[in-house]
N, C-alpha and C positions, 0 to 999 in steps of 0.2 A: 372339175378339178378345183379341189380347195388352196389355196396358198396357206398353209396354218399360222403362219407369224400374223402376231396380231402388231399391230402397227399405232400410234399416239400420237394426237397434235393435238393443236388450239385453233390451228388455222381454218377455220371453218370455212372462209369463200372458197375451198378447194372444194368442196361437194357440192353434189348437185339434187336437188330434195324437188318431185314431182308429188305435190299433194291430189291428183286426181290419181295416181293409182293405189294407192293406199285407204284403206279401210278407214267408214268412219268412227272416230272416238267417242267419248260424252266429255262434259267437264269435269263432269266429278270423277273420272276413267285417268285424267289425265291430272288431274290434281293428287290424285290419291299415288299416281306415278310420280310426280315432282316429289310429294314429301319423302316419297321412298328414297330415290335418290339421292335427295340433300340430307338425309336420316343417314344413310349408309353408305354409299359413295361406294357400290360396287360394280360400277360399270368397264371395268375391267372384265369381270367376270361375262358381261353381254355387249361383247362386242358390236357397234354395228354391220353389215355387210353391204359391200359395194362392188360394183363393176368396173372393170378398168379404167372405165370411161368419169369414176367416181361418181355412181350415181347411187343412191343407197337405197338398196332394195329390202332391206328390213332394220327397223332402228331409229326411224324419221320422228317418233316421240320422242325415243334418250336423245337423241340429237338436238331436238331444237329445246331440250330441257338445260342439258349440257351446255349446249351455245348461251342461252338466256345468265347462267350464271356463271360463265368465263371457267367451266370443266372441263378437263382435257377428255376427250374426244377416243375412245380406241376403238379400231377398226379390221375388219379382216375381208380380204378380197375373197370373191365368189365368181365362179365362172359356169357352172350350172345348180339350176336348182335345187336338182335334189341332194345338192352336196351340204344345202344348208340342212335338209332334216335329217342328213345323216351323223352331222355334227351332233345334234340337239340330244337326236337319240342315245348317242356315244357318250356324251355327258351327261345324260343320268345312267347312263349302266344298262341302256335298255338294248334288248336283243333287236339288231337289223335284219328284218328277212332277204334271202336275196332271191 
């Protein structure tokens, strides 16, 4: 179950970011993501997602890009998995099999 409200802070000690489950990046993967964001500042649009427990289970780049340059932060709770690639697909317009 998805919570859809997408929710804002600054307050970034409230998360909780485990870098050994997460995929690794490159530098230039993650630079080329920095300028985007400070280019465009549409991180509204890509929410991170989190656990109740506010642990953020997809996002932990725009996050720690956002935190570096004092960005507010939007978020949306996630309670199973597959509700994140159901979202994804819904926002391009893409048919969900069921």
């Amino acid at each position: 179950m998805v919570d859809s409200k997408i929710f804002k802070t600054q307050d970034y000690e409230q998360f909780v970011v485990y870098e050994e489950f997460h995929r690794p990046t490159t530098d230039k993967q993650l630079d080329k993501l920095e300028r985007k964001i400070l280019r465009e500042n549409k991180l509204q649009d890509w929410p991170i997602w989190i656990t109740e427990k506010m642990e953020i289970v997809d996002g932990r780049h725009r996050f720690s890009i956002a935190k570096k340059h004092n960005l507010v932060i939007y978020y949306i709770f996630q309670y199973e998995s597959k509700d994140y690639h159901s979202w994804i697909l819904k926002k391009f317009g893409m048919v969900i099999d069921k």
